[in-house]
C-alpha positions as CSV (number, residue, x, y, z in Angstrom):
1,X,-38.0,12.4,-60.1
2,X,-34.5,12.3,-60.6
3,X,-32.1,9.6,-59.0
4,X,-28.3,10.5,-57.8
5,X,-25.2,8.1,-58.5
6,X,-24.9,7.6,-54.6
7,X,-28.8,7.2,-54.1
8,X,-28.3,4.7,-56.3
9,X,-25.3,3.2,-55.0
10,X,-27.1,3.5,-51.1
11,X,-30.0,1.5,-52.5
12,X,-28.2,-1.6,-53.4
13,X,-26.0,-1.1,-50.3
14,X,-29.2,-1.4,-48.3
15,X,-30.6,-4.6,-50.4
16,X,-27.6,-6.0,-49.9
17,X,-27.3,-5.1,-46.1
18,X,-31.0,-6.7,-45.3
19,X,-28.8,-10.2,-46.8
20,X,-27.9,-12.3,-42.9
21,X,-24.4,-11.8,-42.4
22,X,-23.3,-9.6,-45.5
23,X,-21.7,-5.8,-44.3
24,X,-20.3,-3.0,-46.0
25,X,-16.9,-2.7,-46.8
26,X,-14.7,0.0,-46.0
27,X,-12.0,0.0,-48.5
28,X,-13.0,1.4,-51.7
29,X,-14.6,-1.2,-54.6
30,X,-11.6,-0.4,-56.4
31,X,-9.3,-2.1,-54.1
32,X,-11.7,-4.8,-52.3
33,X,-10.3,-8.0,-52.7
34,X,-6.4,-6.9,-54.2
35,X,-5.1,-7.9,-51.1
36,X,-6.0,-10.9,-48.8
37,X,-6.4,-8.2,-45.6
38,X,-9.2,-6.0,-47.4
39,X,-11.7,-8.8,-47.5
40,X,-13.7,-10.5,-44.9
41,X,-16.6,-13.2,-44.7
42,X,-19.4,-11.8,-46.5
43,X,-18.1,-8.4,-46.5
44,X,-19.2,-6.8,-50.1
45,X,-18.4,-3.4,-51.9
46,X,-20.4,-1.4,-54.7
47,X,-18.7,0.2,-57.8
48,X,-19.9,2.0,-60.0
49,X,-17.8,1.6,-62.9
50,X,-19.0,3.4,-65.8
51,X,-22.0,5.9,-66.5
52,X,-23.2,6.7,-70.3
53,X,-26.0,8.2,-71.6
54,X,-29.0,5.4,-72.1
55,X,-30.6,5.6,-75.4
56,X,-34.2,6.6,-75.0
57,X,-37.7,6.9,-76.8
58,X,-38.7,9.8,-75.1
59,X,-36.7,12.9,-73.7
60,X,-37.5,13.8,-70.3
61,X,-38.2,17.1,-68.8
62,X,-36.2,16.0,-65.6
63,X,-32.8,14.9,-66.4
64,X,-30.8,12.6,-68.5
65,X,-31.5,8.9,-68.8
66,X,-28.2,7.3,-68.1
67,X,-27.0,3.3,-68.4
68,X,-24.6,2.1,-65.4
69,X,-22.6,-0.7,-65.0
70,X,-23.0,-1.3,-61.2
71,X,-20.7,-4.2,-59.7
72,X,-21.3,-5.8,-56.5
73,X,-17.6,-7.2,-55.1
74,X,-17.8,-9.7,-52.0
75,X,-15.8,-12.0,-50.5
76,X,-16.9,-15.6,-49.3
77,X,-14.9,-17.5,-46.8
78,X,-13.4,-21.3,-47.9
79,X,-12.8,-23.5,-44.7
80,X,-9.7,-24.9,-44.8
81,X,-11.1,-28.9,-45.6
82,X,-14.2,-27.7,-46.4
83,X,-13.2,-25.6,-49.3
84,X,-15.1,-27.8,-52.1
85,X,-17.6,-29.1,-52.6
86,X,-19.4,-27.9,-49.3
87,X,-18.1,-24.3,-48.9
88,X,-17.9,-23.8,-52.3
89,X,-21.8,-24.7,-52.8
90,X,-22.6,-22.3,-49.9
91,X,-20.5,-19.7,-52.1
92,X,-22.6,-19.9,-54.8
93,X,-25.5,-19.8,-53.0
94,X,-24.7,-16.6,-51.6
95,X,-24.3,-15.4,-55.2
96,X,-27.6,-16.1,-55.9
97,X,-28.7,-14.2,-52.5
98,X,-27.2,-11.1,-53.4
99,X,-28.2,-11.7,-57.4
100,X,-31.9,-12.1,-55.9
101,X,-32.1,-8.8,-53.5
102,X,-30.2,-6.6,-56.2
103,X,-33.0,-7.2,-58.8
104,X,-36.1,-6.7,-56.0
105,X,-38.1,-4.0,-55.5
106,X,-36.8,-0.7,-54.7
107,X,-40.4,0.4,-53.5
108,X,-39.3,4.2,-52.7
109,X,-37.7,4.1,-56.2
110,X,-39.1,1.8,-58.5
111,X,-40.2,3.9,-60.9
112,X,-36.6,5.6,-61.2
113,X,-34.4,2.8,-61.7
114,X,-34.0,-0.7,-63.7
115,X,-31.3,-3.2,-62.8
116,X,-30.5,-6.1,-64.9
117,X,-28.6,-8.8,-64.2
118,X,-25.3,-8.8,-66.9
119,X,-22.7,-11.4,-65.9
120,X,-20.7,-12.9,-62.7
121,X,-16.7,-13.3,-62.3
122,X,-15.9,-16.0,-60.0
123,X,-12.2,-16.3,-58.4
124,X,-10.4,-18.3,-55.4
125,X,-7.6,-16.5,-54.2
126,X,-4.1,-18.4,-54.4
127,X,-4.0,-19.8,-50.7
128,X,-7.6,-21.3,-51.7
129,X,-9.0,-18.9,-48.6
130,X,-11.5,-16.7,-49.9
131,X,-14.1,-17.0,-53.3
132,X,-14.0,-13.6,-54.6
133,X,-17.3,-12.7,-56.7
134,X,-17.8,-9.8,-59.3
135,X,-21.3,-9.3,-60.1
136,X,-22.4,-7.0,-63.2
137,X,-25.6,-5.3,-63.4
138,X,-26.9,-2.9,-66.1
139,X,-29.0,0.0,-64.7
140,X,-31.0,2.5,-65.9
141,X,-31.8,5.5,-64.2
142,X,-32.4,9.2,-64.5
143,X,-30.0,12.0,-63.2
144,X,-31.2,15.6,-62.4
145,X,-29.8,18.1,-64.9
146,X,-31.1,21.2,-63.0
């Protein structure tokens, strides 16, 4: 069974969504995070930045095998005295959060996509408000070519 880019993308979202406090954004992943108004406290976005065909053993009879690089954007909030050490721990820990239900089970779709962890971009915005994260993942998955 074949797996659609936004299928995909939905299935994070919703890993993501189960996380207390974390939400949706509404402004596209492009532009979360640009501007100090289009983040919020725990508010994340999903891009999916670049799709290319995955090298594979076998061909499949149900679409093409494709590698994307998935980033997960989100925003943590710095208290103004409490910006480091003890918001900035809590930061990080909600990177790990989101790291942690990304790579679980996708039970209604295991067997149709892998994520793997790549790499994390940590910022704090110039008025020292907001810890901005970038999280890569590699996935694998299979698109319908029918």
């Amino acid at each position: 069974m074949a797996l659609s880019l936004s299928q995909l993308r939905q299935a994070v979202a919703t890993q993501i969504n189960g996380i207390s406090g974390f939400t949706e954004s509404r402004i596209p992943p492009d532009y979360f995070g640009r501007q100090e108004n289009s983040v919020a406290h725990k508010r994340f976005a999903i891009q999916l930045q670049t799709s290319s065909q995955a090298n594979e053993r076998q061909r499949r009879a149900v679409g093409c095998m494709m590698q994307t690089n998935l980033r997960v954007k989100f925003a943590y909030r710095l208290r103004p005295k409490d910006a480091y050490p003890t918001d900035y721990d809590l930061a990080l820990d909600a990177e790990q959060q989101v790291i942690t239900a990304t790579l679980s089970s996708y039970a209604g779709i295991r067997n149709e996509v892998q994520i793997r962890y790549d790499r994390t971009v940590r910022d704090v915005s110039d008025s020292t408000e907001w810890m901005l994260f970038d999280i890569e993942f590699q996935t694998f998955h299979t698109i319908s070519i029918t």
